[in-house]
MARNUSE-25690 format. One line per 10 residues: number of its first residue (from 1); their letters; for each residue x, y, z of N, C-alpha, C, O. Coordinates in steps of 0.02 Angstrom, whole numbers, plus 32768, in hexadecimal, padded with zeros to 4 digits. Layout:
N
NUM = A = X:Y:Z:X:Y:Z:X:Y:Z:X:Y:Z | ...
***
This chain:
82
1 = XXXXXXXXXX = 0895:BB30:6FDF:08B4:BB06:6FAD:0893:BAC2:6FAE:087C:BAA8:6FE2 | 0891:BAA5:6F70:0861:BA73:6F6B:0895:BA31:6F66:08BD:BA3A:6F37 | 08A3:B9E9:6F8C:08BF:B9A7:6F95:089B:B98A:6F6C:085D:B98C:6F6A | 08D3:B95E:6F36:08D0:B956:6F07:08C5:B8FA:6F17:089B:B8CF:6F09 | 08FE:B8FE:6F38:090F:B8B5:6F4B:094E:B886:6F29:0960:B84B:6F2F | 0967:B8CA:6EFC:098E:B8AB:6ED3:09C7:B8C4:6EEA:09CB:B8FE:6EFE | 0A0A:B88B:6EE7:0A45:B895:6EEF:0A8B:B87C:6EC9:0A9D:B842:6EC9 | 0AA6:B8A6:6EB1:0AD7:B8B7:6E86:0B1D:B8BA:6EA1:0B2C:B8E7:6EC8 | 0B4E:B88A:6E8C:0BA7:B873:6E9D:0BC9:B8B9:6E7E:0BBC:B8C9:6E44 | 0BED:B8DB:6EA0:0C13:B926:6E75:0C44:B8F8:6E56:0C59:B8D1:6E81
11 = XXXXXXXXXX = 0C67:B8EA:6E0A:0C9C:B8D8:6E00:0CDA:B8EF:6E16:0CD5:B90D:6E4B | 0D1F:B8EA:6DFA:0D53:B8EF:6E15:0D60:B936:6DFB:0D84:B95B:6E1D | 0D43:B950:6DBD:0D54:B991:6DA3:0D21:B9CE:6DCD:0D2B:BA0A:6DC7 | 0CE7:B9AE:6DFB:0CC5:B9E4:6E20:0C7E:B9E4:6DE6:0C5E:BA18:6DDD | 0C6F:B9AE:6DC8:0C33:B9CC:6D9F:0BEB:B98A:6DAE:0BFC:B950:6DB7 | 0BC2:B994:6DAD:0B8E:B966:6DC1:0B4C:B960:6D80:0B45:B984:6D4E | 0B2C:B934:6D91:0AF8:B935:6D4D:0AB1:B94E:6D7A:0A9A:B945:6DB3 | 0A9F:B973:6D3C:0A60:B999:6D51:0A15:B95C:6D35:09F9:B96B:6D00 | 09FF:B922:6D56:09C5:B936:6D2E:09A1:B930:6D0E:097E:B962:6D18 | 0986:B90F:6CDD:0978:B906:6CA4:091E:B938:6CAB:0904:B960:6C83
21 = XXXXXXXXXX = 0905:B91D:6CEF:08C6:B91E:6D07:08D0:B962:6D12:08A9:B985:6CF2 | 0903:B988:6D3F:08FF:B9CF:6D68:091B:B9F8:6D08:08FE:BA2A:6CF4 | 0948:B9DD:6CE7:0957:BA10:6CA2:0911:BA10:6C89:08F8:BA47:6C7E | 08EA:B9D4:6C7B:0899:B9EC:6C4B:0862:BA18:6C7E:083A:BA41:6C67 | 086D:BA04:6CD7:083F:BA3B:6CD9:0853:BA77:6CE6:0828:BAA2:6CEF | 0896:BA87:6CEB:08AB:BAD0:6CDF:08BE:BAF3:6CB7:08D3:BB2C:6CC2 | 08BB:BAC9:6C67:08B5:BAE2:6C2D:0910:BB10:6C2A:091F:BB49:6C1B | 093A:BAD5:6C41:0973:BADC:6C54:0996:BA9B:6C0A:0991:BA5E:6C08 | 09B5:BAC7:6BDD:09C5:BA97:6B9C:0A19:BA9E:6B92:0A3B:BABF:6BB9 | 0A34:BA7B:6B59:0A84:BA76:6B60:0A77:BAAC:6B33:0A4C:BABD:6B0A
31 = XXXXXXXXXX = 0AC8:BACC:6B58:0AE2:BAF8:6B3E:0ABD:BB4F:6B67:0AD1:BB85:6B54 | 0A87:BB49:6B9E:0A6E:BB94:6BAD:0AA6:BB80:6BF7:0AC4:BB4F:6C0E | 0A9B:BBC8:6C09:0AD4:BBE9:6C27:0AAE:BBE0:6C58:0A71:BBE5:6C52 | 0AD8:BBCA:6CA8:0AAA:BBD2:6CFE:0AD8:BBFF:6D23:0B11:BC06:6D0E | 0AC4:BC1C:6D55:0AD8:BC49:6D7B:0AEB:BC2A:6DAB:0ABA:BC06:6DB3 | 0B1F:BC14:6DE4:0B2B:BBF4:6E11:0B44:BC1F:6E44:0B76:BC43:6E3E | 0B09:BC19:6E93:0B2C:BC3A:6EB5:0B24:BC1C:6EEF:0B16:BBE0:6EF3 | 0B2B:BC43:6F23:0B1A:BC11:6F69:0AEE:BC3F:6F83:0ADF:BC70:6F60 | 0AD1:BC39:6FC2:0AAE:BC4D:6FEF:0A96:BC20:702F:0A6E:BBF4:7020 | 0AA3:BC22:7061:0ABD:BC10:70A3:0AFE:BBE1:7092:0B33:BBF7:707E
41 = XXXXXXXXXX = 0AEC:BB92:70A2:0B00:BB66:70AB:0AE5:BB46:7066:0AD3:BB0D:7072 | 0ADD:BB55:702B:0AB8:BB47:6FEA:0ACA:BB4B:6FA1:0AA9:BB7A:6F8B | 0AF0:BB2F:6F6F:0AFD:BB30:6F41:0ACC:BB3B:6EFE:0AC7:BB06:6EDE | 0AA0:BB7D:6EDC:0A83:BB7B:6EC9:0A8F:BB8D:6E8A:0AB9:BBB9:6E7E | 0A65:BB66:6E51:0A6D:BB66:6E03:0A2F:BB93:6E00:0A01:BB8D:6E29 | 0A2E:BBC7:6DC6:09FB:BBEF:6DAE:0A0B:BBE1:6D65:0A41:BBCC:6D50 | 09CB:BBF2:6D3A:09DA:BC02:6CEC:09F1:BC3B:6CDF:09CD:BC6A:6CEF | 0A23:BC47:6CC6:0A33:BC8B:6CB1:0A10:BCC2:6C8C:0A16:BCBB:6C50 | 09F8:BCE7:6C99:09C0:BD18:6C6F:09DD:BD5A:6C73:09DA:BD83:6CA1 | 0A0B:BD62:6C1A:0A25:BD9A:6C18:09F0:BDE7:6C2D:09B8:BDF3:6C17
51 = XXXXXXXXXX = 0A1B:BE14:6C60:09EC:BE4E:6C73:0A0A:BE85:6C69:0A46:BE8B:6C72 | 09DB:BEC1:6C51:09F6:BF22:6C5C:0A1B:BF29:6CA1:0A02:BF1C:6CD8 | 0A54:BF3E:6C96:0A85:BF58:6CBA:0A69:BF9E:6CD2:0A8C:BFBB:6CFB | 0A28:BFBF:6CBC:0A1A:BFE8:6CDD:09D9:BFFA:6D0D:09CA:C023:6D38 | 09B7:BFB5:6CE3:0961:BFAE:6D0C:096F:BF5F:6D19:0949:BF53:6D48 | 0988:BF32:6D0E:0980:BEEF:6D2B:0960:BED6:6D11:0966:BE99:6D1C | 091F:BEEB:6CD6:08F8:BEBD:6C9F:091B:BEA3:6C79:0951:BEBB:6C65 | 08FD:BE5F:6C64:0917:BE1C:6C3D:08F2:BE24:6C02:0905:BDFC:6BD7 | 08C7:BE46:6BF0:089A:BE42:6BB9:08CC:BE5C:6B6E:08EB:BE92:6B6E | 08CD:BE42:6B4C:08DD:BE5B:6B19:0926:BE7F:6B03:092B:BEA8:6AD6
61 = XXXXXXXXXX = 0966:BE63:6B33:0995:BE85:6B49:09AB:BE82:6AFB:098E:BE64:6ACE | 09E8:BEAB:6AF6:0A16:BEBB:6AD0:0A58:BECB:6AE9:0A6A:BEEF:6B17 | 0A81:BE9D:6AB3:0ABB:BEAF:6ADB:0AF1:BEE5:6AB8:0AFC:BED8:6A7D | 0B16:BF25:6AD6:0B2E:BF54:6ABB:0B77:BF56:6AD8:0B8B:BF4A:6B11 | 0B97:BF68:6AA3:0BEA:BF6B:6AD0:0BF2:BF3B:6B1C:0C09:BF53:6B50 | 0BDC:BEFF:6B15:0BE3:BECD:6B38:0BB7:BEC1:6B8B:0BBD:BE97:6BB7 | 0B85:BF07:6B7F:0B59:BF10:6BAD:0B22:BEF9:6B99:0B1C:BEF3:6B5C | 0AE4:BEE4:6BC7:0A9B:BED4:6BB0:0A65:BF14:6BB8:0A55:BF27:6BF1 | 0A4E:BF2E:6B87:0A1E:BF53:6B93:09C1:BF4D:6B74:09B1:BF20:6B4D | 09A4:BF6B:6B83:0967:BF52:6B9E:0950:BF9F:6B49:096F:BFD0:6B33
71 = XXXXXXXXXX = 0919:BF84:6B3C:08FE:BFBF:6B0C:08DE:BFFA:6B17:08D5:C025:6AEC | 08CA:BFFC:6B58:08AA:C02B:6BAA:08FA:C04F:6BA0:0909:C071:6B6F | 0913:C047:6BBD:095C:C063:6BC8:0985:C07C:6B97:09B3:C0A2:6BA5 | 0973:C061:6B45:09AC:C070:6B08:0981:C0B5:6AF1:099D:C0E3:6AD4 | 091E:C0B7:6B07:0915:C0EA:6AF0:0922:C135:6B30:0926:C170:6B1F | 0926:C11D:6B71:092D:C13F:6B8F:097F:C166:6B95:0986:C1A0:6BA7 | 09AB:C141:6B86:09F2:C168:6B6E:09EC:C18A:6B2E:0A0E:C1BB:6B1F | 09CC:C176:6B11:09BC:C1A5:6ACB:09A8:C1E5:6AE5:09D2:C212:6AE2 | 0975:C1F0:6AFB:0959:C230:6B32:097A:C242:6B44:0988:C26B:6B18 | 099C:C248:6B68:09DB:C276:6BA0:0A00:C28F:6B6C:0A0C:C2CB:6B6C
81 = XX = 0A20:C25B:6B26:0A52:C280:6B12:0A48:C2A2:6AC9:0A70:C2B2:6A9D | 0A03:C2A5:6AD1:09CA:C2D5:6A99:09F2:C336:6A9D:09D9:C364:6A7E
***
């Protein structure tokens, strides 16, 4: 993990500002969705990148009855139920 040097007050509601410098170089804009999770002792923000629920590719998802699927996968269920 890369030290930034920058440090950020959590307000009273639990929310902090990201940034101006870390949102342009992570191509992180208002309104896209982050993934927040932890790992060790670590509070970590990801960009959200909708993925196939059945291969884990991000390319080109689609979303179906509230699932994400991948176009690898929409033709491969087509197959089986040929």
């Amino acid at each position: 993990m890369k030290a930034t040097g920058i440090v950020r007050v959590m307000d009273s509601m639990g929310r902090i500002v990201i940034p101006v410098e870390l949102r342009r170089t992570l191509e992180v804009g208002e309104g896209d969705a982050l993934e927040v999770f932890s790992e060790d002792n670590t509070i970590v923000l990801r960009k959200y990148l909708p993925s196939c629920i059945f291969c884990g590719n991000s390319r080109d998802v689609s979303t179906f009855k509230g699932h994400n699927v991948c176009p690898a996968c929409v033709e491969e269920l087509k197959r089986r139920t040929d």
